[in-house]
ZASELO-777591 format. One line per field, with one value per residue: residue in one letter; residue number from 1; x, y, z of N, C-alpha, C, O in turn. Coordinates in nm, 3 decimals. Example, Ala and Ser with C-alpha at 12.3 -4.5 7.8 and 13.67 -1.06 7.14 Angstrom:
! ZASELO-777591
r c(A S)
k c(1 2)
nc1 c(1.319 1.285)
nc2 c(-0.569 -0.225)
nc3 c(0.780 0.708)
cac1 c(1.230 1.367)
cac2 c(-0.450 -0.106)
cac3 c(0.780 0.714)
cc1 c(1.320 1.290)
cc2 c(-0.330 0.003)
cc3 c(0.780 0.787)
oc1 c(1.424 1.341)
oc2 c(-0.332 0.114)
oc3 c(0.846 0.804)
! end
This chain:
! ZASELO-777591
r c(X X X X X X X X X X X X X X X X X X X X X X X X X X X X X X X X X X X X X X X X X X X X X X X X X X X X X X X X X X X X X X X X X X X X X X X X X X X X X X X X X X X X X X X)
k c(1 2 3 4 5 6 7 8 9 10 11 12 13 14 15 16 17 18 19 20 21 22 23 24 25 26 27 28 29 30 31 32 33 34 35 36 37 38 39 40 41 42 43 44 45 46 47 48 49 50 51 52 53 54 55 56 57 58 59 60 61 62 63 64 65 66 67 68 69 70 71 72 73 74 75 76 77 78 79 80 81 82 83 84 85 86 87)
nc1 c(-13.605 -13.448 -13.067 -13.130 -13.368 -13.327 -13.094 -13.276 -13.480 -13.309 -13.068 -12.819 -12.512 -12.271 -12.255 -12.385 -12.711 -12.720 -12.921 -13.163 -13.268 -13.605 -13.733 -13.969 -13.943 -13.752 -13.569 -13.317 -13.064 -12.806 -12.541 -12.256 -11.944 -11.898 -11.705 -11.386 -11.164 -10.983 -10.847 -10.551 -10.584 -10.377 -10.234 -10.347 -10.313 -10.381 -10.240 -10.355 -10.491 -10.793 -10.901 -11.066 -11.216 -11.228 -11.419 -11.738 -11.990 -12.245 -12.508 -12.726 -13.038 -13.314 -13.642 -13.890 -14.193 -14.353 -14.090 -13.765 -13.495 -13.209 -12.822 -12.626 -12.242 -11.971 -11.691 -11.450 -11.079 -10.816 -10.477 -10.162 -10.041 -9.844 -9.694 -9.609 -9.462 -9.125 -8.779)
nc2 c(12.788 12.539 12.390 12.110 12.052 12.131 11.887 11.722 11.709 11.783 11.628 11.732 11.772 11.870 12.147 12.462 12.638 12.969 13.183 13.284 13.312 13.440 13.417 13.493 13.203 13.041 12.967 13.040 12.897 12.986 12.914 12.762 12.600 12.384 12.237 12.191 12.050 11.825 11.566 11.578 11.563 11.392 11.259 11.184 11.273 11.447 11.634 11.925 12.242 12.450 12.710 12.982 13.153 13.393 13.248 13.103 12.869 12.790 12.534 12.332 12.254 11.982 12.004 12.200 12.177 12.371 12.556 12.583 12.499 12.636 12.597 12.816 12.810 12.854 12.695 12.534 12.568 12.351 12.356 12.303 12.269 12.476 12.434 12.194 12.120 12.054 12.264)
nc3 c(2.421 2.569 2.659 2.769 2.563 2.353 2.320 2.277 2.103 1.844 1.883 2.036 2.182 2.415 2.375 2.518 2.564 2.403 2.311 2.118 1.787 1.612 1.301 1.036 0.880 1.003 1.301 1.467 1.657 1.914 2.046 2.272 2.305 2.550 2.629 2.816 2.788 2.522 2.434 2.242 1.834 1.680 1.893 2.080 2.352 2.631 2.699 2.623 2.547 2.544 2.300 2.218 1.919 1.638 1.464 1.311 1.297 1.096 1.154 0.996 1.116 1.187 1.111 1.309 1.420 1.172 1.133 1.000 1.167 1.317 1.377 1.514 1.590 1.821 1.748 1.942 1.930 1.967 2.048 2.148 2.516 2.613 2.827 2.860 2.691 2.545 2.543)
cac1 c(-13.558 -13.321 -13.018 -13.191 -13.469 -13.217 -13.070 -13.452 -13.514 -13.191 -12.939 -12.665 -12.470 -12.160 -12.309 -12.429 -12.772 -12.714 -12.980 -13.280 -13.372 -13.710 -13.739 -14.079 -13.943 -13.677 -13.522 -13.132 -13.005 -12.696 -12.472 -12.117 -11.891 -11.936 -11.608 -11.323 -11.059 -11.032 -10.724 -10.493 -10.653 -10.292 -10.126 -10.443 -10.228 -10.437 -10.221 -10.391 -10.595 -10.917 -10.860 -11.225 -11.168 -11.363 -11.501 -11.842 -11.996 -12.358 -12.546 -12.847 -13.090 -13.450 -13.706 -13.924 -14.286 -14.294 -14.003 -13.651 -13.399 -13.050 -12.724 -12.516 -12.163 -11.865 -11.644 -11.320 -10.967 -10.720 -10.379 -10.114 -10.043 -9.707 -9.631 -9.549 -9.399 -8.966 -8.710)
cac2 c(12.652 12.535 12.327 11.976 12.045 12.076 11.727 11.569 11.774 11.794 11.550 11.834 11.737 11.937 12.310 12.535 12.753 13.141 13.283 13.210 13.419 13.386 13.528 13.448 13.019 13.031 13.003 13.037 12.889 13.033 12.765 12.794 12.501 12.345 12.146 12.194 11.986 11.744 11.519 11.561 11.469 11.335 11.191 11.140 11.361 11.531 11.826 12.093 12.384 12.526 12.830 13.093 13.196 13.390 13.163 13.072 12.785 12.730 12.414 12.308 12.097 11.895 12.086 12.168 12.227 12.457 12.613 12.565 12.501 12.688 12.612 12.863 12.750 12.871 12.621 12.559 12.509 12.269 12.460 12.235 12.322 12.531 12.407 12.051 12.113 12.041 12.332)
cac3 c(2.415 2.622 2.647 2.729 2.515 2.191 2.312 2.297 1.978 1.794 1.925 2.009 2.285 2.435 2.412 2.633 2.515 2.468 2.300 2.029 1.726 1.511 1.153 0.926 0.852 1.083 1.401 1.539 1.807 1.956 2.137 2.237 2.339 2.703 2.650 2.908 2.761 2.457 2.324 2.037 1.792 1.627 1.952 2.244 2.505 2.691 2.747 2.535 2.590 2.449 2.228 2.147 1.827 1.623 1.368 1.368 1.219 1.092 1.096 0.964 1.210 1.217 1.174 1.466 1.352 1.002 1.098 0.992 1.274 1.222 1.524 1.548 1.692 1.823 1.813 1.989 1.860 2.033 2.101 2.268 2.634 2.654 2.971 2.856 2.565 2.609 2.489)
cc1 c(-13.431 -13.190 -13.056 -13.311 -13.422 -13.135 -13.158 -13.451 -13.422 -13.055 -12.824 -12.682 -12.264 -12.140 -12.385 -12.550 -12.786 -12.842 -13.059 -13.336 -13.455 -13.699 -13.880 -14.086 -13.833 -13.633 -13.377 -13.096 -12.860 -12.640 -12.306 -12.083 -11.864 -11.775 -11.485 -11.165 -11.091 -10.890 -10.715 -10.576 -10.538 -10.243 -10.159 -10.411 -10.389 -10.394 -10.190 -10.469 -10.674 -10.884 -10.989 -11.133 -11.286 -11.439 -11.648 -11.902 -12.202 -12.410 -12.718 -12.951 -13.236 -13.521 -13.818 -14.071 -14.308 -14.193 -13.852 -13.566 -13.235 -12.985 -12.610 -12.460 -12.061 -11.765 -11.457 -11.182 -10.883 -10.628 -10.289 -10.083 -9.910 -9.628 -9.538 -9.443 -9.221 -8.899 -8.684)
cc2 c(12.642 12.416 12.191 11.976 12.076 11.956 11.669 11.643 11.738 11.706 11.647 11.837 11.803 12.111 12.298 12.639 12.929 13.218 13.228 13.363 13.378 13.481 13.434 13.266 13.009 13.013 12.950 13.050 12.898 12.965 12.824 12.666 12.491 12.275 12.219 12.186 11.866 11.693 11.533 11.477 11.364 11.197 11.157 11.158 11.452 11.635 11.901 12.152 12.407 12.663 12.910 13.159 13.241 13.370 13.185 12.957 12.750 12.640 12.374 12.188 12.066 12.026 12.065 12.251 12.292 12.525 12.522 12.560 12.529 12.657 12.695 12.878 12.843 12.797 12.656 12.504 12.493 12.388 12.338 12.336 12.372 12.441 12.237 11.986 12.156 12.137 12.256)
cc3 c(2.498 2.599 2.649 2.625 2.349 2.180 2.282 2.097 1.863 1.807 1.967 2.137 2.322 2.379 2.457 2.509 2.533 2.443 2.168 1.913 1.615 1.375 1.115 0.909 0.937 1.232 1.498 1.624 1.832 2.067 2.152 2.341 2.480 2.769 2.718 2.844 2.643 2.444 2.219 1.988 1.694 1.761 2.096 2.355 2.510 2.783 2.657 2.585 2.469 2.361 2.203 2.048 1.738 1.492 1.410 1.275 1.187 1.053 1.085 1.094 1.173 1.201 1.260 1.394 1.169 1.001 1.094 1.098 1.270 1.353 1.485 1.628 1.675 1.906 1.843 1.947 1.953 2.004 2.199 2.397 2.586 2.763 2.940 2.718 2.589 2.437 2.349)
oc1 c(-13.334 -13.218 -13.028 -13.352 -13.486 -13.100 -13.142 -13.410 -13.467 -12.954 -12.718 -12.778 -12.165 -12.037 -12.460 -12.510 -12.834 -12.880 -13.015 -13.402 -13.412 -13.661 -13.894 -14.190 -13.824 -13.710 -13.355 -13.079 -12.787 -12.697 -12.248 -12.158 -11.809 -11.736 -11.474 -11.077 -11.200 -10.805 -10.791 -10.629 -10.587 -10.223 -10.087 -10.450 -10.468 -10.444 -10.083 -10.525 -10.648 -10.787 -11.021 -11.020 -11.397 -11.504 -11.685 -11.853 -12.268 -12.397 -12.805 -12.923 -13.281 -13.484 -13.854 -14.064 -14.267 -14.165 -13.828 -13.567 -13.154 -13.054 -12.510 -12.503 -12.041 -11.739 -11.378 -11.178 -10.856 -10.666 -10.336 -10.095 -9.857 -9.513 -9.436 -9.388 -9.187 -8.923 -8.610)
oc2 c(12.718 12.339 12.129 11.861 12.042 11.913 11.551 11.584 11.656 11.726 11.620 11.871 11.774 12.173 12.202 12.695 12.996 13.302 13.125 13.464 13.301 13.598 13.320 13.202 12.887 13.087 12.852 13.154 12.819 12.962 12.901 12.630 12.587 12.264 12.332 12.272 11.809 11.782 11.520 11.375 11.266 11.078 11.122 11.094 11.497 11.695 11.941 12.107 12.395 12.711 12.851 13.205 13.187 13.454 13.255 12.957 12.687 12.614 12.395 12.075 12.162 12.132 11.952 12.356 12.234 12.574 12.422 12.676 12.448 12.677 12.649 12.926 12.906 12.799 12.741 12.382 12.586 12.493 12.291 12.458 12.295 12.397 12.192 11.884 12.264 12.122 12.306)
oc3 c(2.496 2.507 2.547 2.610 2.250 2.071 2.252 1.997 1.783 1.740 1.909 2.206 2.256 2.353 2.470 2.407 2.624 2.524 2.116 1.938 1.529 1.367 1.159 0.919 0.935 1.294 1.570 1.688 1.772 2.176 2.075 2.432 2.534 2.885 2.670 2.845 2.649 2.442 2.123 2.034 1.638 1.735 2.190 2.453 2.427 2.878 2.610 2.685 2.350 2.421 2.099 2.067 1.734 1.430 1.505 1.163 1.270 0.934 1.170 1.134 1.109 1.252 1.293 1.331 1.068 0.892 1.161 1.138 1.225 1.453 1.430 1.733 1.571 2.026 1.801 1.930 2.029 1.953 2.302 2.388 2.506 2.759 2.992 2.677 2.638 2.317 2.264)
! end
């Protein structure tokens, strides 16, 4: 499965597809965040940075024939920029 074909399927928009695993009723799709840059979410500057961290988050989706559809994410944590930030 690939990335447009979990938008048509799934609605999930802003990951990238890594990798697909089946079990017996199952199957887990491995996604990790496509996003670049986002605004505070307090103060709508858009000078922060992405952070990989290593959470991981699982979410339940549609299912797709008899099987179950699992997304596993790793998502990204805001971090203001250093650079713009005054002594």
């Amino acid at each position: 499965m690939t990335t447009s074909s979990l938008y048509h399927t799934q609605g999930i928009v802003g990951f990238n597809y890594e990798k697909t695993e089946r079990t017996a009723d199952t199957e887990i799709y491995y996604l990790r965040s496509s996003a670049r840059q986002q605004p505070c979410p307090q103060c709508r500057s858009w000078d922060t940075s992405l952070a990989e961290t290593g959470k991981t988050r699982d979410i339940r989706g549609l299912c797709i024939g008899l099987k179950n559809a699992d997304a596993h994410c790793h998502p990204p944590r805001q971090v203001p920029d250093m650079r713009y930030i005054e002594p």
